[in-house]
C-alpha positions as CSV (number, residue, x, y, z in Angstrom):
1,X,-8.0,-9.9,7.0
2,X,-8.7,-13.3,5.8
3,X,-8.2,-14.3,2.0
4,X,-9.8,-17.8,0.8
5,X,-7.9,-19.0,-1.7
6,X,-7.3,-22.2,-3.6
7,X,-3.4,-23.1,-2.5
8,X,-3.3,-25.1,-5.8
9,X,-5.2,-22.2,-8.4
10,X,-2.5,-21.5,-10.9
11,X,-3.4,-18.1,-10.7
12,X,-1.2,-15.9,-8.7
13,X,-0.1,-12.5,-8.1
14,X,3.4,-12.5,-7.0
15,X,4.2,-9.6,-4.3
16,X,8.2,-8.5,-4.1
17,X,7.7,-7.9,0.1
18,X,11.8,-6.1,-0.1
19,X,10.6,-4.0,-2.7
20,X,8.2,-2.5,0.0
21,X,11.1,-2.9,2.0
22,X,13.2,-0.9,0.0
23,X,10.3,2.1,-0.4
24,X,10.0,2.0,3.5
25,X,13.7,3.0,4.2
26,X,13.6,5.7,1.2
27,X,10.7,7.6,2.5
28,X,12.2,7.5,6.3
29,X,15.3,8.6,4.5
30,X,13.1,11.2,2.8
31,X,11.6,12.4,6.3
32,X,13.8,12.3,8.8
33,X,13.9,10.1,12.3
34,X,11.9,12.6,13.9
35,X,8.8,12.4,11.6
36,X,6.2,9.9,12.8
37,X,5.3,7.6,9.3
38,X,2.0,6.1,9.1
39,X,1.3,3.7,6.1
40,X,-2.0,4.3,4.7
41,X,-3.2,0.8,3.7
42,X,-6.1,1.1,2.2
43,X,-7.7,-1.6,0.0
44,X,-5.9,-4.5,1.5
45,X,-2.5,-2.6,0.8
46,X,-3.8,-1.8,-2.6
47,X,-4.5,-5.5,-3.7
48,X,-0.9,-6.6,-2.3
49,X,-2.0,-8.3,0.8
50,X,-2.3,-5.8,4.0
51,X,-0.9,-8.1,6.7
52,X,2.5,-9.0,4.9
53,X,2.7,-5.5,3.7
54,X,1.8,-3.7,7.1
55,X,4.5,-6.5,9.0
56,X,6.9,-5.5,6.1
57,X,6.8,-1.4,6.4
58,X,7.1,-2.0,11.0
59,X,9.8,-3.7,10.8
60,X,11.4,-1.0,7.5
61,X,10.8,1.9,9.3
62,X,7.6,2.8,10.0
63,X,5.8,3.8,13.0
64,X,1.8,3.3,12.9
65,X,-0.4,2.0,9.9
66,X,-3.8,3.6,9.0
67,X,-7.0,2.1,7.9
68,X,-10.5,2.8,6.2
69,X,-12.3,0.0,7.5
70,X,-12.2,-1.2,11.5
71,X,-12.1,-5.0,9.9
72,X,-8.7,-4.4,9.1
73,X,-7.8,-3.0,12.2
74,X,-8.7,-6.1,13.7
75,X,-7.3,-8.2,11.1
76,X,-3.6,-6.3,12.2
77,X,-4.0,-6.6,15.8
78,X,-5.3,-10.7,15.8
79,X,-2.0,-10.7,13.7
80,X,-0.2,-9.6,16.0
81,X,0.4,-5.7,15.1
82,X,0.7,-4.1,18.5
83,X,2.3,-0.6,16.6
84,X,-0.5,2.1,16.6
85,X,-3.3,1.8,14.6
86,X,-5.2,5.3,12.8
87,X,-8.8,5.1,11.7
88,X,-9.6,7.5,9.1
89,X,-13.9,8.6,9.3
90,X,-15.3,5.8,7.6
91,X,-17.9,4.3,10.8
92,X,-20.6,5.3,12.2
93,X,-20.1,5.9,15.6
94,X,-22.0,3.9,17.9
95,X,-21.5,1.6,21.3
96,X,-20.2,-1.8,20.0
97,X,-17.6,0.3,18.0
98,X,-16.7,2.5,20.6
99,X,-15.8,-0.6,22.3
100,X,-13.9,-2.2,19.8
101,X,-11.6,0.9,19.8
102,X,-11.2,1.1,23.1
103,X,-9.6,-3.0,23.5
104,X,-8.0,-2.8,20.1
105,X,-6.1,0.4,20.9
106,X,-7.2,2.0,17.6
107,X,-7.2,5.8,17.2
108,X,-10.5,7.5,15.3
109,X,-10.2,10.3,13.1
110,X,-13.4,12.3,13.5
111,X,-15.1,15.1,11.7
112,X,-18.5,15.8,13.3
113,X,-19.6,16.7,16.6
114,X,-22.1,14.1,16.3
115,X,-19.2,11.4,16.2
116,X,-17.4,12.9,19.3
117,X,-20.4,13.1,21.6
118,X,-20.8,9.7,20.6
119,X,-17.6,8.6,20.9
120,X,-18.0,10.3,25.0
121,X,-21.2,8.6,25.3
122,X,-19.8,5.6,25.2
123,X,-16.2,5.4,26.0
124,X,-15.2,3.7,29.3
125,X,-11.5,5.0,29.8
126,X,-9.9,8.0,28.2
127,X,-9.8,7.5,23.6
128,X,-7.2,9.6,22.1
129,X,-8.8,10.8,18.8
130,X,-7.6,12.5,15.7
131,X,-10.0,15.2,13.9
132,X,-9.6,15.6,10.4
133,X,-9.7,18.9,8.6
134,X,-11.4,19.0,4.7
135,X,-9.3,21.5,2.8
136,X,-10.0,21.0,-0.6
137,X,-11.0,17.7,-1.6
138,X,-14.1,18.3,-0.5
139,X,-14.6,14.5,1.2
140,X,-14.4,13.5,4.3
141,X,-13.3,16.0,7.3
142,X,-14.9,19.2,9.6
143,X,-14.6,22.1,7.5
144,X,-11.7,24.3,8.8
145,X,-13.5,27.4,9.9
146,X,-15.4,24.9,12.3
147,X,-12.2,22.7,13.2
148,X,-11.3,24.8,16.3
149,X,-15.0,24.7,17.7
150,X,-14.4,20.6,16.8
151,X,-11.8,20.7,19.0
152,X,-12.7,22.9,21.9
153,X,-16.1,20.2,22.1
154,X,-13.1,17.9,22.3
155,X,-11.6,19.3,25.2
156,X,-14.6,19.4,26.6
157,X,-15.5,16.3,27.5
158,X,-13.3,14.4,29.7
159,X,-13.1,11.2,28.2
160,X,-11.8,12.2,24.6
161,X,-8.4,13.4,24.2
162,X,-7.6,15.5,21.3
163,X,-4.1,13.6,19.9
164,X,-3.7,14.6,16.2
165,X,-5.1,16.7,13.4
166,X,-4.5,15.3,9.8
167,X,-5.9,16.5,6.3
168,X,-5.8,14.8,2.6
169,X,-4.6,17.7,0.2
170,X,-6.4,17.2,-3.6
171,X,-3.4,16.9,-6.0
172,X,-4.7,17.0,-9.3
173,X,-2.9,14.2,-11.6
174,X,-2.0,16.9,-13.9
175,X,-1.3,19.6,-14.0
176,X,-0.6,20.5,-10.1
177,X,-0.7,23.9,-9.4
178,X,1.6,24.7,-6.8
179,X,-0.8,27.8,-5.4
180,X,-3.6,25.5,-5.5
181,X,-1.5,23.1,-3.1
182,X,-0.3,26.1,-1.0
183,X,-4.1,27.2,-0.6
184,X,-5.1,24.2,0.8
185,X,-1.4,23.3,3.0
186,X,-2.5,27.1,4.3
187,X,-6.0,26.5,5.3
188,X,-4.7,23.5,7.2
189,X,-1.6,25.5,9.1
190,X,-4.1,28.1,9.9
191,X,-6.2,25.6,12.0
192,X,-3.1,24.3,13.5
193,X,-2.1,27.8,14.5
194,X,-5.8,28.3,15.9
195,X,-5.2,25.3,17.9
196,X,-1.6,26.8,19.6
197,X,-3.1,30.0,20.2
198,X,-6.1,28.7,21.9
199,X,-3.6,26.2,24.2
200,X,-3.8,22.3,22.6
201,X,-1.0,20.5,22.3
202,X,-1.5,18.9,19.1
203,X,1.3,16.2,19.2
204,X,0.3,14.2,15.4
205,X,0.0,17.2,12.4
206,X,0.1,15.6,9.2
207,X,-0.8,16.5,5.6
208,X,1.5,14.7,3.7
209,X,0.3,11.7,1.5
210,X,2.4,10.3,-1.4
211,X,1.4,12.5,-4.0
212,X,2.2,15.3,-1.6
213,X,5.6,13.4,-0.8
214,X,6.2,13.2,-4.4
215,X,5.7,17.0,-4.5
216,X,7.8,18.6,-1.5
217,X,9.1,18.3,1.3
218,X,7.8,21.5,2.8
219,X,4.5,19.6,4.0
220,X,5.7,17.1,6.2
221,X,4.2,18.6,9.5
222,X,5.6,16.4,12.3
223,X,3.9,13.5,11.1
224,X,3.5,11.8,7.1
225,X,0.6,9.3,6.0
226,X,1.4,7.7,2.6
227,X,0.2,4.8,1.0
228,X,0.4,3.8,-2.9
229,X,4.2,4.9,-2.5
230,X,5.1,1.9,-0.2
231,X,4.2,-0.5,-3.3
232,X,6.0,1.9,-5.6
233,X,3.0,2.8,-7.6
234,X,3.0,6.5,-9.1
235,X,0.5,8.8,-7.1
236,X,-1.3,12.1,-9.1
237,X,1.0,14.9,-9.8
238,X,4.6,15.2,-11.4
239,X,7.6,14.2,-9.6
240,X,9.4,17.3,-8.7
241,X,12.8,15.0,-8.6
242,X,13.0,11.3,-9.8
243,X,12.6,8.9,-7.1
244,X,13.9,5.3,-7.2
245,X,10.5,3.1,-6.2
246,X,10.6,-0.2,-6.4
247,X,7.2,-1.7,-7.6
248,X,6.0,-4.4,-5.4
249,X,3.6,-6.4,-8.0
250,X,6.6,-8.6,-9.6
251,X,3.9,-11.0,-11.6
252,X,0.5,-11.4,-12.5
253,X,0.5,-14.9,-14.1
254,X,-1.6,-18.1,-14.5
255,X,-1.6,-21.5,-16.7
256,X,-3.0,-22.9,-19.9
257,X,-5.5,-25.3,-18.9
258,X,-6.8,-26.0,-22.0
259,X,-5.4,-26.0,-25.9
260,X,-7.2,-26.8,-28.6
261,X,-8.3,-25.7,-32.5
262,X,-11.4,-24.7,-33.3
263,X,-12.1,-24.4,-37.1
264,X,-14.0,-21.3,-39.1
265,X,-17.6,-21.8,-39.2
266,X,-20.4,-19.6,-40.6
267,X,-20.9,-18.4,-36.5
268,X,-17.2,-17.8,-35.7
269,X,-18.0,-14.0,-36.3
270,X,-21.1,-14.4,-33.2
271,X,-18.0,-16.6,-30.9
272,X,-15.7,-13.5,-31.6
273,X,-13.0,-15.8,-33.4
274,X,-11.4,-14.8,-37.1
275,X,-13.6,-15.6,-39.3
276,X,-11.9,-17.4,-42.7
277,X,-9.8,-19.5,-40.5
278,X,-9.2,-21.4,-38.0
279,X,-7.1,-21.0,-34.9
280,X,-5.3,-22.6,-32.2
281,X,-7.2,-21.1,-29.0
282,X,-5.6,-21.3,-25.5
283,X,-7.6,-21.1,-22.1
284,X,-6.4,-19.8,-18.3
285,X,-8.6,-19.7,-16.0
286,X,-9.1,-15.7,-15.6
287,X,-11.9,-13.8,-16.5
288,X,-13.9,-10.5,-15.4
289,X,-14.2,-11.8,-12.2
290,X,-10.6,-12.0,-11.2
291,X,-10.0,-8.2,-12.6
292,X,-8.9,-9.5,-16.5
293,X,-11.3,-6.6,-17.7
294,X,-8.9,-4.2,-15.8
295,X,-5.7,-5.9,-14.9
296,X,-4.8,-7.0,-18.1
297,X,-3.8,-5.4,-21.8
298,X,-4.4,-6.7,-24.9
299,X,-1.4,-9.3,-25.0
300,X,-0.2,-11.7,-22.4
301,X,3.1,-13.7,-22.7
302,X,3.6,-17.6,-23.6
303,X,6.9,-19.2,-23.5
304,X,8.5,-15.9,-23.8
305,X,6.7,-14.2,-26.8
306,X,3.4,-12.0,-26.8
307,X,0.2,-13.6,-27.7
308,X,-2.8,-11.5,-28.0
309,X,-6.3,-12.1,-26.1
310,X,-9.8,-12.6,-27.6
311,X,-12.6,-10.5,-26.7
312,X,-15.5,-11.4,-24.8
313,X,-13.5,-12.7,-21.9
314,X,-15.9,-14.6,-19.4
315,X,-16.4,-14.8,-15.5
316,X,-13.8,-16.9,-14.7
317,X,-11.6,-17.9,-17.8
318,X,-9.8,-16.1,-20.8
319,X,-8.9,-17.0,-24.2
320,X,-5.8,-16.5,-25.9
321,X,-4.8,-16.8,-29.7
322,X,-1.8,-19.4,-29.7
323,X,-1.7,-19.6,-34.2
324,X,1.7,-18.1,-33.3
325,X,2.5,-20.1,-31.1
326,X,2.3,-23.6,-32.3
327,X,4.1,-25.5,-29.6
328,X,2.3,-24.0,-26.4
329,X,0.8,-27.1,-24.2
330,X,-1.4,-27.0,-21.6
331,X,0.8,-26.2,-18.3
332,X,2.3,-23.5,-20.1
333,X,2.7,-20.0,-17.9
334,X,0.6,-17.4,-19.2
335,X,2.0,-13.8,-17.6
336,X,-0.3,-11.2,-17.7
337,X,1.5,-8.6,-16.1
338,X,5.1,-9.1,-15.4
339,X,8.6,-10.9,-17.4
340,X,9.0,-13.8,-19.3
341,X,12.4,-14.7,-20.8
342,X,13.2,-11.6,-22.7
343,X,9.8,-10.1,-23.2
344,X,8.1,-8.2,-20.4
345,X,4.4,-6.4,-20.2
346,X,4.6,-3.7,-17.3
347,X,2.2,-2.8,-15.2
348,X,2.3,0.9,-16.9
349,X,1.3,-0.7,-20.2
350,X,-1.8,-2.9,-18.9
351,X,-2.6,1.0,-17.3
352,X,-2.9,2.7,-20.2
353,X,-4.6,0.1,-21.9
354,X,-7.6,0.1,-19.1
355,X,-7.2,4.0,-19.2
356,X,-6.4,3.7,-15.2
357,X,-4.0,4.2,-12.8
358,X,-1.4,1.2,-12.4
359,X,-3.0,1.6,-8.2
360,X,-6.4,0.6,-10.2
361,X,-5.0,-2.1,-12.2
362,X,-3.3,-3.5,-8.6
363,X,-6.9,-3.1,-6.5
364,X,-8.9,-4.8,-9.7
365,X,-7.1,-8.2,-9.2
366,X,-9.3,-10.2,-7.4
367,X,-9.1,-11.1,-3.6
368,X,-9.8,-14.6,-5.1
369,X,-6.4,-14.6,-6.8
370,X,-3.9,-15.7,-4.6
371,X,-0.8,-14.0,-3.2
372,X,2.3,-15.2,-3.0
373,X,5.3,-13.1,-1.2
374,X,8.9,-12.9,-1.5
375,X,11.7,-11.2,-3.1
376,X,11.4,-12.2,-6.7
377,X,14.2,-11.6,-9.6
378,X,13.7,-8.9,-11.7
């Protein structure tokens, strides 16, 4: 996956790559060795950069990384990712694609007979595929009365190879009801059962995402997809035991490039500045198009101390009110999500300020923004 960015923007989102580390050995502690872990990287690891991230989670402890889009498949295996690589139903299924899966070594998740005819049509060799079972959240996947009819088609034809059987369970954010849960876990045993009785050896079962994860430990199947837990950001549902997660954004930050005053005039009100003053405005250069109108709450810090945004921020830059901060100079860090000297704004605050989930506020920084990795001090 390729990311154009300026290497001398001030602008930077700064990525704690052993904190993703760290969440990597906790869920294989959580599973087991014998549990297969895929990382569900969807979103370019949820705004964190998926190449470092899916490098970072091989060599912690995971097996096999899973993708919504075949352009990131690619991206991993021109980067060098030779681990396998899941593609959840997100294609249409058709001869130059069937191709690409075949050299890349990628694995399909179907969920229509029309995509595995397809994918016989035009395979070459033999494809291993995944078929993926909709048992409540009423998405993507074959419906699980017609999963073991999906799956005898499969056997069917000899150059498809029926290799796993995964479902996404809907965990509401709150409440979670455990017999909702069950319902759907059921539905998606049942079809694995169907599958025994009728003689496929199903090696890949997995139902487990991070909410689930977060849940129990009674849904882990023989295989576990996650995603948003790698980065240490909070999935739906209530943590049925606290979990140490590190959080992989460290810092969201950029740099006054401009400082100036601007005195009260009788159109201040119209340029959204107090009217019956003047004021000592700051710019950075961050604005809707970056993800400000997400990624950001109604303060940002400046040499330590909180200093609180105007309104009307624009495409590409932002102003802040410095009155309170009289000795703020252009070059000055501006941190919009992150520490500075005592003072901190956490990615939970600038969440609830945007009235999303801190995986939103992460996914809304702009791909423009550039990413820098390491482990950073806390």
């Amino acid at each position: 996956m390729s990311r154009l960015v300026l290497s001398h923007s001030p602008s930077l989102v700064e990525v704690d790559l052993e904190a993703v580390a760290e969440n990597t050995r906790r869920i294989r502690s959580l599973i087991g060795a014998q549990r297969a872990l895929y990382a569900a990287l969807k979103c370019d690891a949820y705004g964190m950069g998926l190449l470092p991230v899916a490098h970072t989670i091989l060599t912690s402890g995971g097996d096999a990384i899973s993708v919504a889009r075949v352009g990131d498949a690619l991206a991993l295996r021109a980067d060098g990712v030779r681990a396998p690589i899941l593609l959840y139903p997100s294609e249409v299924m058709g001869s130059s694609l069937v191709q690409i899966l075949e050299e890349q070594r990628i694995t399909p998740a179907v969920a229509d007979a029309d995509a595995v005819r397809a994918l016989s049509r035009y395979a070459r060799g033999r494809v291993p595929v995944f078929v993926k079972v909709d048992v409540g959240l009423r998405r993507l996947g074959v419906a699980p009365e017609a999963a073991l009819a999906l799956a005898k088609l499969i056997g069917t034809l000899p150059r498809l190879k029926l290799d796993g059987v995964l479902t996404h369970l809907h965990v509401p954010a709150d409440p979670a009801p455990e017999a909702y849960l069950e319902w759907q876990f059921q539905r998606f045993t049942g079809v694995i059962d169907q599958l025994a009785d009728e003689g496929f050896q199903v090696r890949v079962r997995m139902a487990a995402s991070s909410a689930v994860l977060r849940l129990s430990g009674a849904m882990n199947l023989t295989a576990v997809d996650p995603g948003r837990m790698f980065l240490g950001l909070a999935g739906a549902g209530p943590l049925s035991a606290p979990l140490p997660w590190s959080q992989a954004l460290a810092a969201f930050k950029s740099r006054l490039i401009a400082v100036k005053y601007v005195a009260a005039d009788e159109f201040s009100e119209l340029a959204q500045i107090p009217v019956g003053q003047g004021v000592r405005i700051g710019v950075f250069p961050l604005g809707t198009s970056d993800g400000i109108g997400v990624a950001a709450a109604s303060h940002v810090l400046i040499r330590g101390r909180r200093a609180p945004l105007f309104p009307a921020v624009s495409l590409e830059h932002s102003r802040v009110d410095l009155s309170g901060h009289p000795d703020a100079a252009v070059g000055d860090d501006v941190v919009i999500i992150g520490r500075q000297g005592e003072a901190e704004i956490t990615l939970d605050e600038v969440a609830r300020h945007s009235a999303v989930p801190p995986v939103g506020v992460c996914t809304a920084i702009g791909g423009s923004v550039r990413r820098q990795y390491g482990p950073w001090d806390r």
